[in-house]
C-alpha positions in Angstrom: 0.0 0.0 0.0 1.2 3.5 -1.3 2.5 5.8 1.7 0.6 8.7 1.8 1.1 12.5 2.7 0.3 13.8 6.2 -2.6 15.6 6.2 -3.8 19.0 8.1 -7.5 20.0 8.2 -7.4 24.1 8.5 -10.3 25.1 9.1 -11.2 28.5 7.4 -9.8 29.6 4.1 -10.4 33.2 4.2 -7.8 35.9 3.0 -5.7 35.6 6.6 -5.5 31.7 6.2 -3.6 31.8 2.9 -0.3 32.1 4.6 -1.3 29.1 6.5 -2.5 27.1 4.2 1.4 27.7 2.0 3.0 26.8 5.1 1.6 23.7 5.2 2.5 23.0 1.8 5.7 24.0 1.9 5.7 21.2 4.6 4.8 19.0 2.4 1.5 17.8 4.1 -1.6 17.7 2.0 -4.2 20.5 2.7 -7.5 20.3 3.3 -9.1 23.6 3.6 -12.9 24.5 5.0 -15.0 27.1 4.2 -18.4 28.2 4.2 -17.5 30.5 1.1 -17.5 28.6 -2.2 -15.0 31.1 -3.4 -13.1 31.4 -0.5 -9.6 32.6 -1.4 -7.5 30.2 0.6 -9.5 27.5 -1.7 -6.9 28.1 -5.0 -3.8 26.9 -2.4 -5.0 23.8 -0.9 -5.4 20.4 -2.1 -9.2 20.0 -1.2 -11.1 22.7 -1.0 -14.9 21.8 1.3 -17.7 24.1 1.4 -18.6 24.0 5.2 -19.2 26.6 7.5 -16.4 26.7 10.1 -18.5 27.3 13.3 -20.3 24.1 12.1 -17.8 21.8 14.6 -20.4 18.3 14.4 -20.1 19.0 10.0 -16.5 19.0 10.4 -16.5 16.2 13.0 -18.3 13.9 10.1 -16.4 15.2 7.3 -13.2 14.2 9.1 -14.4 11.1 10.3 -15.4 9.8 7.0 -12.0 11.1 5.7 -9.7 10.7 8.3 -8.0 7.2 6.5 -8.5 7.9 2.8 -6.9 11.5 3.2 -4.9 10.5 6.6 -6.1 13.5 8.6 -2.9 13.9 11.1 -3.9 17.4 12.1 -6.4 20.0 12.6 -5.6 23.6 13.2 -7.5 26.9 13.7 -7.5 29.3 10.7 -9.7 31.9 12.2 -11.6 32.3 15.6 -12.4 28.5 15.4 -10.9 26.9 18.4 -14.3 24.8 19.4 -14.6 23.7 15.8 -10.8 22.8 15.6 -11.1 20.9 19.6 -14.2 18.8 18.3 -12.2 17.6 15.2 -8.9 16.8 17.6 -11.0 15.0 20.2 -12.9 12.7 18.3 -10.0 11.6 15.7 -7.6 11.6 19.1 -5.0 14.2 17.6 -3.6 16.9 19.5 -5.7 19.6 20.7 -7.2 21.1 24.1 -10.2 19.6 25.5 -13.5 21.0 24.4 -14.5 22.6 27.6 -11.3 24.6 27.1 -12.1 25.5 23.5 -15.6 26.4 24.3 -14.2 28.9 27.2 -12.0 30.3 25.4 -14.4 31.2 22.7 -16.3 32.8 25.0 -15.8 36.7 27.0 -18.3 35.6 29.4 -16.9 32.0 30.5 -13.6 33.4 30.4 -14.3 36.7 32.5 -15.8 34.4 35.3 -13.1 32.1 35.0 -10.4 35.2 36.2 -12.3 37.3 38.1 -12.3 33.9 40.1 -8.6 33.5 39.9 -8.0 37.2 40.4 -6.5 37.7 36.8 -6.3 41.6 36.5 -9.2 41.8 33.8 -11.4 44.7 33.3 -14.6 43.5 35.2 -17.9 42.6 32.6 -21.2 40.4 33.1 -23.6 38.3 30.4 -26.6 40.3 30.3 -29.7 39.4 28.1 -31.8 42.6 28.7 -31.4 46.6 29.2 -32.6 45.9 32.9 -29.3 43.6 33.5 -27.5 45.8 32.2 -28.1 48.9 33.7 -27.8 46.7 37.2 -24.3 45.8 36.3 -24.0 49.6 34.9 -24.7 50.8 38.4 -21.7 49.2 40.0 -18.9 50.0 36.8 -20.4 53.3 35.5 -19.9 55.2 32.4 -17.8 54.8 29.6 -18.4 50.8 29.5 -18.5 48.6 26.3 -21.0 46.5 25.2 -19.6 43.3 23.0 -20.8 40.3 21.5 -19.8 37.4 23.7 -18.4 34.8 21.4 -18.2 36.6 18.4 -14.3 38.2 16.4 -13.0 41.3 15.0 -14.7 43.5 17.1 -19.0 42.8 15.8 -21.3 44.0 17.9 -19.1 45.5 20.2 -19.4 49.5 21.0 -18.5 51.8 23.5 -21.4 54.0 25.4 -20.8 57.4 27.5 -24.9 56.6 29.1 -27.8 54.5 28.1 -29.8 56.8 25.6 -28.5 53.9 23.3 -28.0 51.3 25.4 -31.2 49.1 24.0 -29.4 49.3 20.7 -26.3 48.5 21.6 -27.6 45.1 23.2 -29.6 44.4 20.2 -26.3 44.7 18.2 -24.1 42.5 20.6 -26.8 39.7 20.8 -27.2 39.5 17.2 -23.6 39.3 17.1 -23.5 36.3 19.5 -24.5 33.3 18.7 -25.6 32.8 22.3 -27.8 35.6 21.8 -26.8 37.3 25.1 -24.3 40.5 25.4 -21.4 41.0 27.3 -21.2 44.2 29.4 -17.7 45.6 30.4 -16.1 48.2 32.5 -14.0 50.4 30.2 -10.4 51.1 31.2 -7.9 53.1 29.4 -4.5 52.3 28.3 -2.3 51.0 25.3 -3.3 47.8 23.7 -1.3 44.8 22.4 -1.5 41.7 20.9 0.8 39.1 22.8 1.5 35.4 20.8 2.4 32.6 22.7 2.8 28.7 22.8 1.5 26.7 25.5 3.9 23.3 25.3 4.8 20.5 28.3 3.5 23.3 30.8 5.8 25.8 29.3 5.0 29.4 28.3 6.9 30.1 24.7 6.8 34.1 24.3 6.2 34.0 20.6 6.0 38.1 20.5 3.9 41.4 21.1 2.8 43.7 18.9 1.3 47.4 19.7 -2.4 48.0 18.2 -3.5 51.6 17.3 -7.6 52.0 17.4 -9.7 54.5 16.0 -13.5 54.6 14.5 -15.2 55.5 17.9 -17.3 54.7 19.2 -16.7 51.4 17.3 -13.2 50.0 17.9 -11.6 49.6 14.8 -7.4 48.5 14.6 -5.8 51.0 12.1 -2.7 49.6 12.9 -0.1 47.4 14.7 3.4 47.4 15.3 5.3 44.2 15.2 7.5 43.8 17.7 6.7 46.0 20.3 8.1 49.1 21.4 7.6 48.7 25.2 10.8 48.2 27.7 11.5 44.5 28.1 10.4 45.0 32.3 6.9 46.0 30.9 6.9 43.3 28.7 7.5 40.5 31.0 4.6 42.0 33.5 2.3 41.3 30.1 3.7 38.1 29.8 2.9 37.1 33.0 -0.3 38.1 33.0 -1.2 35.9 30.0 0.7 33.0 31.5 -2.0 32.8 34.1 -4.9 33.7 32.1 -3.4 30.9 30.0 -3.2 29.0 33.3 -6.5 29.5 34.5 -8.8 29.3 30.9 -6.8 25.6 31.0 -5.3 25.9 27.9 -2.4 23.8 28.2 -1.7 22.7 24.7 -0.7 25.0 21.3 -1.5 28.8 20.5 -2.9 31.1 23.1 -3.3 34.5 21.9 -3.9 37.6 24.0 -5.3 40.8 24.0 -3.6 42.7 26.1 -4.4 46.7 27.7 -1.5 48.5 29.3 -3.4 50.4 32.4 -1.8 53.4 34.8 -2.5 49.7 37.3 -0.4 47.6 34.9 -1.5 44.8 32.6 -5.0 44.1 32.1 -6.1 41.0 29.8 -9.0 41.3 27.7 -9.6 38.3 25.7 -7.9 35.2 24.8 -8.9 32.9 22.3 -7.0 29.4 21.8 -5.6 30.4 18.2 -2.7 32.3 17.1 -3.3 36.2 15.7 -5.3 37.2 13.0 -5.1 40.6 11.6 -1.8 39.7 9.7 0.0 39.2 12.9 1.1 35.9 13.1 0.6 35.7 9.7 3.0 38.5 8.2 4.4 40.7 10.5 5.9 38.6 13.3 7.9 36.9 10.0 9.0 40.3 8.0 10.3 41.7 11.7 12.1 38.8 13.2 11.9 36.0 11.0 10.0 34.0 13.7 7.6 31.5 12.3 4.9 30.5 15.2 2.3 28.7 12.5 4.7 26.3 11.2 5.0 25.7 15.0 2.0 25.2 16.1 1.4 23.1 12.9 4.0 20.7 13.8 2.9 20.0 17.2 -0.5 19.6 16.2 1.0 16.9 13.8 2.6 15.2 16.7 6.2 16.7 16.8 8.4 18.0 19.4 8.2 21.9 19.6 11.2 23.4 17.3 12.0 26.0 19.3 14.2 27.1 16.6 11.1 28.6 14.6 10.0 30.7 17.5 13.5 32.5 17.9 14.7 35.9 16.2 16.8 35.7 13.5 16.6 39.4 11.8 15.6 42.5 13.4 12.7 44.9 11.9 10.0 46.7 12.7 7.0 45.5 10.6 3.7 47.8 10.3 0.1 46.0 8.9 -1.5 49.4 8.6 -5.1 49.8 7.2 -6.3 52.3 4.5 -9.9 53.9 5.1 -11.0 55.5 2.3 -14.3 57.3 2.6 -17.7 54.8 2.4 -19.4 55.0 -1.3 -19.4 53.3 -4.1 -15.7 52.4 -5.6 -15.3 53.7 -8.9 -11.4 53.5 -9.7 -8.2 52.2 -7.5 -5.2 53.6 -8.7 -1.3 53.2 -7.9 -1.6 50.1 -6.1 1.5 47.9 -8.4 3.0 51.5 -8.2 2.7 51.0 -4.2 4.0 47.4 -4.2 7.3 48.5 -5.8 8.2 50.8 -3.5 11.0 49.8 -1.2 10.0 47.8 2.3 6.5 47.6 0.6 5.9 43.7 1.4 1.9 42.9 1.1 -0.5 45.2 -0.2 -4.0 43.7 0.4 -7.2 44.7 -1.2 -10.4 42.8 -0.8 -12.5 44.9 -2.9 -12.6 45.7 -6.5 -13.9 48.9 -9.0 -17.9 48.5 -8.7 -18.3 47.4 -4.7 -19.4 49.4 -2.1 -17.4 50.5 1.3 -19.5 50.4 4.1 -18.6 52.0 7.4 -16.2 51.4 9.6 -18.2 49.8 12.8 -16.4 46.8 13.1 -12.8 45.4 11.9 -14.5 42.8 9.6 -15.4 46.0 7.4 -11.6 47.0 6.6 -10.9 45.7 3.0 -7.5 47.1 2.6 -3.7 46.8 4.2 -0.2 47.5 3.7 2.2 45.6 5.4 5.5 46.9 5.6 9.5 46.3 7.1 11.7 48.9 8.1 14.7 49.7 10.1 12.7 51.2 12.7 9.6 52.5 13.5 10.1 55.8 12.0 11.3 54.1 8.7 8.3 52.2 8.6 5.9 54.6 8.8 7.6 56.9 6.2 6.9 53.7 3.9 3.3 53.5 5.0 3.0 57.4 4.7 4.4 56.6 0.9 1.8 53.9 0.5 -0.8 56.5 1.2 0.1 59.1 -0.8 0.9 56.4 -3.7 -2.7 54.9 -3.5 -5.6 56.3 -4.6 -9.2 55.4 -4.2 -12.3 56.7 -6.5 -14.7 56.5 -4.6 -18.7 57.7 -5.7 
């Protein structure tokens, strides 16, 4: 009988997978991609492209079942805000993975804020509400400016800050609808610089992957314009981060692979925000982390999901940049003309220029990150020779818009 190829289910195939579904080619492993989206772009690098919905975890459980010896399913790993799906598929085929208690509470704001208020993890203090009566209870004890999200929901839907509560049924309405729960988080609002820390949970040790510092804007929405990758903070800041989302790591149980945190630098120190049981989207793990220090945390977490010992090797710098994903936000309307974009990818430290819409769509406003369509990713020196090439982007790119 004719050996055949490893494979790795990655579930999702959406624009921020594709780097992840060419590492695990260029690993040699046969891809099998999922995606709800028939024309998914991640679908034209894999070797089998499915149509199912990624939250759909008991459709992925049968598909890989069925499969698991005629495609030789070794692995499963989390494209997008999928750990429950990606746990479901590892459990049942017995690959490696994290139990699916802790994929469901990582997945969730509300399981995971109990779970650290409980073990005293500095978090900013929130509640699962269902109406405006539970929420202005909770809004009693936190006050005003809080945030309203969607509790199991990514990249920022349904989640808005409020200065009082002339909105406040709205902003419910919005979060539930977000959620498939169909409940809202509420959430104290605390002020501070944001970052988003990577790191790799293997034989009960903490692997410091990276940080990266988020800029927001859009508000009352809270849209990422940007992120710098690696960070900029002393290395004594950095560690009390770190340590932080050790023990949020530590208390969610995730004890096993990728365990990514967002991160808010208070006047009290460290506060931890979220952490799903995935590595970064938003072009972090994906782009910048490699263009600033050559580190490369999915092939990691892809060969220990295969089975392998943790190369530590990949998770070590090797070059020293400072790599910007910075988003362009052209006015809402309908697009008529982009101009200067292959002019933009020629200029010098210009690495990814990434446009999801074309002449003819429409740009909607900017209320949550899913809305951005279009980033730059960059390498410079420093930070200051970065953002002269993203200020040369700008001015290179043009958008006619109607």
């Amino acid at each position: 009988m004719e050996n055949k190829k490893d494979a790795i289910l990655i579930v999702s195939a959406g624009i921020m997978q594709i780097s992840a579904i060419k590492t695990a080619k260029a690993m040699g492993l046969t891809v099998i991609a999922t995606d709800k989206n028939p024309n998914a772009p991640g679908f034209e690098f894999c070797d089998h492209a499915v149509v199912l919905d990624s939250k759909d975890a008991q459709g992925h459980v049968a598909y890989a079942l069925e499969n698991k010896e005629a495609l030789n399913i070794k692995a499963a790993f989390a494209g997008s805000d999928v750990a429950i799906t990606v746990s479901a598929i590892t459990n049942a085929l017995g690959l490696p993975g994290i139990p699916l208690d802790v994929a469901l509470r990582s997945n969730n704001k509300s399981l995971m804020k109990e779970r650290w208020i409980k073990d005293k993890i500095p978090t900013p203090f929130g509640s699962e509400i269902t109406t405006v009566a539970e929420a202005k209870s909770i809004l009693k004890h936190i006050g005003f400016p809080a945030i309203v999200k969607a509790v199991d929901s990514a990249a920022s839907r349904g989640s808005v800050k409020i200065y009082n509560d002339e909105n406040l049924d709205i902003a419910i309405e919005n979060a539930k609808n977000a959620s498939t729960t169909k409940t809202a988080l509420i959430e104290e609002y605390v002020v501070g610089n944001e970052q988003s820390v990577e790191t790799i949970v293997w034989h009960g040790k903490h692997y410091h992957v990276g940080m990266a510092d988020r800029q927001f804007g859009y508000y009352p929405y809270h849209i990422e314009t940007a992120h710098y990758d690696p960070s900029g903070l002393s290395a004594d800041v950095q560690k009390k981060i770190y340590e932080v989302v050790d023990n949020a790591a530590d208390s969610l149980g995730i004890d096993f692979g990728p365990a990514k945190a967002d991160m808010i630098l208070t006047a009290k120190g460290p506060m931890i925000l979220e952490m799903p049981a995935r590595l970064s989207g938003g072009f972090h793990s994906q782009y910048t982390t490699p263009y600033s220090t050559g580190q490369n945390p999915i092939r990691a977490v892809m060969e220990i999901s295969l089975g392998y010992e943790l190369n530590e090797s990949l998770l070590v710098p090797v070059t020293s940049k400072v790599s910007v994903c910075a988003g362009l936000f052209p006015a809402k309307g309908k697009i008529k003309e982009i101009q200067g974009v292959e002019e933009a990818r020629q200029i010098p430290g210009v690495k990814e220029v990434i446009i999801t819409k074309k002449s003819g769509d429409i740009i909607e406003e900017y209320i949550d990150n899913a809305k951005r369509f279009c980033w730059v990713i960059v390498a410079g020196d420093n930070k200051e020779h970065a953002e002269q090439i993203i200020e040369n982007v700008k001015n290179t790119i043009k958008f006619i818009v109607e």
